[in-house]
C-alpha positions as CSV (number, residue, x, y, z in Angstrom):
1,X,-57.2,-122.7,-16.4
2,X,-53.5,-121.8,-16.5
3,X,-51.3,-123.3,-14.2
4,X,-47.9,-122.7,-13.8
5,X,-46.7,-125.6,-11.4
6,X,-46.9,-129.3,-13.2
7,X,-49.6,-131.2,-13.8
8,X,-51.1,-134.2,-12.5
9,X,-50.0,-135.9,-15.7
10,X,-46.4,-134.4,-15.6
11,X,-45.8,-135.4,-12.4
12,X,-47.4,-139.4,-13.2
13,X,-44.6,-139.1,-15.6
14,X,-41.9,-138.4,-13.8
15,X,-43.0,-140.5,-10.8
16,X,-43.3,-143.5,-13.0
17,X,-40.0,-144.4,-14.5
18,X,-39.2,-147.6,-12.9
19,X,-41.7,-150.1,-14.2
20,X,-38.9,-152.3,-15.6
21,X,-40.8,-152.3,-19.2
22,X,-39.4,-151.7,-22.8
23,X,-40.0,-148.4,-24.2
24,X,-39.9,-147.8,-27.7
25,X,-39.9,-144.0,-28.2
26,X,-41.4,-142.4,-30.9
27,X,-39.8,-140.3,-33.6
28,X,-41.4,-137.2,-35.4
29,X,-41.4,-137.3,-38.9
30,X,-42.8,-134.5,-41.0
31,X,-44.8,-136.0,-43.8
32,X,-45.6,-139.3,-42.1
33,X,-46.8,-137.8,-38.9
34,X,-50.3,-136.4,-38.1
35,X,-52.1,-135.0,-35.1
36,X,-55.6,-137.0,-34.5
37,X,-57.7,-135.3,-31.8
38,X,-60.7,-137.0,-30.1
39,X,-63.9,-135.1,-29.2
40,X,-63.0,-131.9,-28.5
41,X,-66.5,-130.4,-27.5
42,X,-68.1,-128.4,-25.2
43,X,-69.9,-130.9,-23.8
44,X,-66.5,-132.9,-22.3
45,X,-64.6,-129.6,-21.6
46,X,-66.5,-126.8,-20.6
47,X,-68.1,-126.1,-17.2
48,X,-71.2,-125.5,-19.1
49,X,-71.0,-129.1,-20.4
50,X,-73.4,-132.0,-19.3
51,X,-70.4,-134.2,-18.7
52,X,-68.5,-131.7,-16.4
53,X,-69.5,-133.2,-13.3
54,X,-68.0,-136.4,-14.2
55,X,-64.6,-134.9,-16.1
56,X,-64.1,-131.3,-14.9
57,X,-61.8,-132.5,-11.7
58,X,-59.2,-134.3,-14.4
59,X,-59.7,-131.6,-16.9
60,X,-59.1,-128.7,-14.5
61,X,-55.4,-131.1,-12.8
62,X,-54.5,-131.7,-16.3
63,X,-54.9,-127.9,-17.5
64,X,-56.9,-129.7,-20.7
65,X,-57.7,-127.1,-22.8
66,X,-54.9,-125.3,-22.5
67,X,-52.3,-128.2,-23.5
68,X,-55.0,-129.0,-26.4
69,X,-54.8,-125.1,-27.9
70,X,-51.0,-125.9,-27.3
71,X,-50.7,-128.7,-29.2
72,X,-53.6,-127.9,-32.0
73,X,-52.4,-125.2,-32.6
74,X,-48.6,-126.1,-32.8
75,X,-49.3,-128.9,-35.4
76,X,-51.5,-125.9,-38.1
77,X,-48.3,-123.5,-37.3
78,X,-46.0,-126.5,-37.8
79,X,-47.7,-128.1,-41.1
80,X,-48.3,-131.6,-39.4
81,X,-51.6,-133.0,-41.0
82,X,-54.6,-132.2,-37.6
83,X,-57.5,-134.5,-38.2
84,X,-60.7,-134.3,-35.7
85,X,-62.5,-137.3,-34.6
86,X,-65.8,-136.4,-33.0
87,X,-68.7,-138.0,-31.3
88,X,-71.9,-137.1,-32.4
89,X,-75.4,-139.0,-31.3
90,X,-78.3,-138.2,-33.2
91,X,-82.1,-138.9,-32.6
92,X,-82.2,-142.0,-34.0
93,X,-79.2,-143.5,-31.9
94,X,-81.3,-142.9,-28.9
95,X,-83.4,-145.8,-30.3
96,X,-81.2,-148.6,-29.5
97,X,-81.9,-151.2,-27.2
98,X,-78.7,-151.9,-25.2
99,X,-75.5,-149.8,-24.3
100,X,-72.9,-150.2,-22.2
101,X,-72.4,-148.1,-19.0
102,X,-70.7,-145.1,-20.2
103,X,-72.8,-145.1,-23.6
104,X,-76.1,-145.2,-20.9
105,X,-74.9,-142.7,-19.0
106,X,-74.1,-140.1,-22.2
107,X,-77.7,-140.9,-23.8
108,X,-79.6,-140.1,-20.2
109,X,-77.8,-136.8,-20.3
110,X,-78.6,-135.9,-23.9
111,X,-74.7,-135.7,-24.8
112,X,-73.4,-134.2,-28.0
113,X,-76.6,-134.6,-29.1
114,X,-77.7,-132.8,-32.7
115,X,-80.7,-132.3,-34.5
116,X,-79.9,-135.1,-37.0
117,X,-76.5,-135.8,-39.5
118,X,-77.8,-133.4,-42.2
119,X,-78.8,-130.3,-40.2
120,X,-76.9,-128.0,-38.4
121,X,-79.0,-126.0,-36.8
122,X,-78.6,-125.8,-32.9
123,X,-75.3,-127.4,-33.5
124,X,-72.9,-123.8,-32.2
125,X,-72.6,-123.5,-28.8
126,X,-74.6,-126.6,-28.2
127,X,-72.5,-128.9,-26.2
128,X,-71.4,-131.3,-29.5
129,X,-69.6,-128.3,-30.6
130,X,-65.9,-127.3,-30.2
131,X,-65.1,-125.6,-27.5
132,X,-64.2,-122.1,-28.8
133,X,-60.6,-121.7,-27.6
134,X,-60.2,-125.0,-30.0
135,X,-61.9,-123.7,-33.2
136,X,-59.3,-121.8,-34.8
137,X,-57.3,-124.7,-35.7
138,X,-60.3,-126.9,-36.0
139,X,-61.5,-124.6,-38.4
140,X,-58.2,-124.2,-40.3
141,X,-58.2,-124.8,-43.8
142,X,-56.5,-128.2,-43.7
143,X,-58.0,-129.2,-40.8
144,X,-59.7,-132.4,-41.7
145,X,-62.7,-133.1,-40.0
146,X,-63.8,-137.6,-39.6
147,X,-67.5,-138.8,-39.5
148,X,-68.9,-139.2,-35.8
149,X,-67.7,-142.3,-34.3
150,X,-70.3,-143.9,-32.5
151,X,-69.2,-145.4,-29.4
152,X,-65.6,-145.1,-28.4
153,X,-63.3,-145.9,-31.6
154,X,-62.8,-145.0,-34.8
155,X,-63.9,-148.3,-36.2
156,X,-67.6,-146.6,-37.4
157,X,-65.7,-143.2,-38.9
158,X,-63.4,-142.2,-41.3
159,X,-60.0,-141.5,-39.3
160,X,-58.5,-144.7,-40.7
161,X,-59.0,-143.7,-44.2
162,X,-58.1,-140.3,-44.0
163,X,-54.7,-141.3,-42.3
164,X,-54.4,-143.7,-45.5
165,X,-54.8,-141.4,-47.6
166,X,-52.4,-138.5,-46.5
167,X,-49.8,-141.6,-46.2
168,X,-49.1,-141.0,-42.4
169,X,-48.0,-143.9,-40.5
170,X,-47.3,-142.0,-37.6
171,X,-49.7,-140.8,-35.0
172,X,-50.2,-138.4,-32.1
173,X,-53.0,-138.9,-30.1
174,X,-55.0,-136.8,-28.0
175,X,-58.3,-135.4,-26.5
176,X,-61.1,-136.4,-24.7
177,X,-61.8,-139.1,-22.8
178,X,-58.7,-140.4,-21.6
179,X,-59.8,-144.1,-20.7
180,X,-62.6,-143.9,-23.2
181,X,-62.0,-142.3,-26.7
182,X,-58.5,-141.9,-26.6
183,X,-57.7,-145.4,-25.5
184,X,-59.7,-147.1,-27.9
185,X,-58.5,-144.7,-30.6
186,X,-55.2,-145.9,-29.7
187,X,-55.7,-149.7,-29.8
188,X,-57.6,-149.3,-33.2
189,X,-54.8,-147.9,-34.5
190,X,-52.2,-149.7,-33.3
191,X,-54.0,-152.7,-34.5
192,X,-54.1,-151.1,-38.4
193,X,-50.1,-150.6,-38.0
194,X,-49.8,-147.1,-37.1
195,X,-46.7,-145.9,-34.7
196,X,-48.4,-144.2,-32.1
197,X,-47.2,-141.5,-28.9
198,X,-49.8,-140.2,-26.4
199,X,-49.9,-136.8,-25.0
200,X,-51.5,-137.4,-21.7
201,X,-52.1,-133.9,-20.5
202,X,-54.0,-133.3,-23.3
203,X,-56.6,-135.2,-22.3
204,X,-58.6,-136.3,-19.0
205,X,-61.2,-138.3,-18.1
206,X,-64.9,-139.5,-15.3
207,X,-63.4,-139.7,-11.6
208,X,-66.0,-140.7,-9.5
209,X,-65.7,-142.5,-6.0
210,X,-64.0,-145.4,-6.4
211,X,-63.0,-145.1,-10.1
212,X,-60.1,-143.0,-11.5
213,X,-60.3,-143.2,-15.7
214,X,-56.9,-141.2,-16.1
215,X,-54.7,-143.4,-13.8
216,X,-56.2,-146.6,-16.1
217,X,-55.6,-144.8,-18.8
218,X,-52.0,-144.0,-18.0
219,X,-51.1,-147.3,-17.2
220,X,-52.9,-148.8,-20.4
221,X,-51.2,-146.0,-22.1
222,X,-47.2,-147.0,-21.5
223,X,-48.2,-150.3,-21.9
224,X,-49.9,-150.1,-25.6
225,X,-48.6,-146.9,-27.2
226,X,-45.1,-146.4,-28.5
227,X,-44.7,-143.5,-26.3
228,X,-46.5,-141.0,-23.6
229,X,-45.3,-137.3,-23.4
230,X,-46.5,-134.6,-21.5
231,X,-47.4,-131.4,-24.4
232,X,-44.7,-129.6,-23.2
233,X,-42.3,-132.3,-24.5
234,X,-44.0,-133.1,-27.8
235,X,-44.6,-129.4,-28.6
236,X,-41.0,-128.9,-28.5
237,X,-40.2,-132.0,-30.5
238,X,-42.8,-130.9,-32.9
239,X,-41.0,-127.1,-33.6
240,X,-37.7,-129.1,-33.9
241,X,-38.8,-131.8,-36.6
């Protein structure tokens, strides 16, 4: 998936400088900064992964995986706090009675589905597990690892708490999906008082006719978060801190 000219993100980016808004930058701060990645699995980022059809055009301009190893594995070599928020549904959720159309469409296809919350078996190389260029960090000692979130934000996990307690006040904010996860990851948190950047290529999201998630995204994106950076730019910033 390497690809040497820039990315669709990138170039958004650099395209999109003269919206005439306020932009508050964001500062790196080692011990009040932390890395919070959303639902890096198999099932969102592999060609092998139910959701593919829907995300593997954005994944694939946005070289995805690659600016997720980048940046995972920046903050373990770095010493920023990486905390994992994943999505999990298990046989029971497929009981309820309403969801909304993304949720529908994720039960129909049996995504990041497991056995139930206290078994493991099936779990590797199913699609709820991490994709295996991600597991290295992920699996890293200090990695920490939230409770499933249920629908798109971290309001039904741990992430808050975890954040709390490593007294981080800083956040950045990446994975999968961009319009979905990520988003709603961001507007919980700015809503709890957390500072909180973007990194846009590492992340992507459904494009289906008619429907682009990544260009909502990116506009939702500059318009809540303190910052959006490409992982180029936040790598870098996260060697020099």
């Amino acid at each position: 998936m390497t690809n040497l000219t820039r990315n669709r993100v990138e170039k958004w980016l650099e395209e999109n400088t003269e919206h005439g808004l306020p932009v508050t930058g964001f500062e790196i701060e080692k011990g009040r900064t932390a890395v919070v990645i959303t639902d890096p699995q198999v099932d969102f980022l592999s060609p092998e992964g139910v959701a593919w059809g829907a995300v593997g055009e954005s994944v694939l301009e946005n070289n995805t995986v690659a600016n997720l190893e980048a940046l995972m594995n920046t903050a373990v070599e770095e010493e920023f706090p990486l905390i994992i928020s994943p999505h999990y549904y298990f046989p029971t959720d497929h009981n309820w009675k309403f969801e909304g159309t993304l949720e529908k469409l994720m039960h129909a296809i049996n995504m990041f589905d497991r056995k139930s919350a206290l078994d493991v078996e099936g779990f590797e190389g199913s699609g709820a597990d991490w994709l295996e260029e991600l597991k290295p960090a992920i699996n890293h000692k200090d990695t920490v690892i939230c409770g499933a979130h249920k629908v798109y934000g971290p309001e039904n996990n741990d992430l808050i708490l975890q954040l709390q307690k490593l007294r981080v006040d800083k956040v950045i904010l990446a994975g999968m999906s961009a319009n979905l996860c990520v988003e709603s990851h961001l507007r919980e948190l700015v809503e709890y008082g957390f500072e909180v950047s973007v990194v846009a290529d590492a992340s992507a999201a459904a494009k289906v006719p008619g429907l682009d998630g990544m260009l909502a995204a990116l506009t939702n994106y500059r318009m809540i978060a303190s910052d959006i950076f490409s992982t180029k730019q936040i790598v870098e910033q996260m060697k020099n801190a």
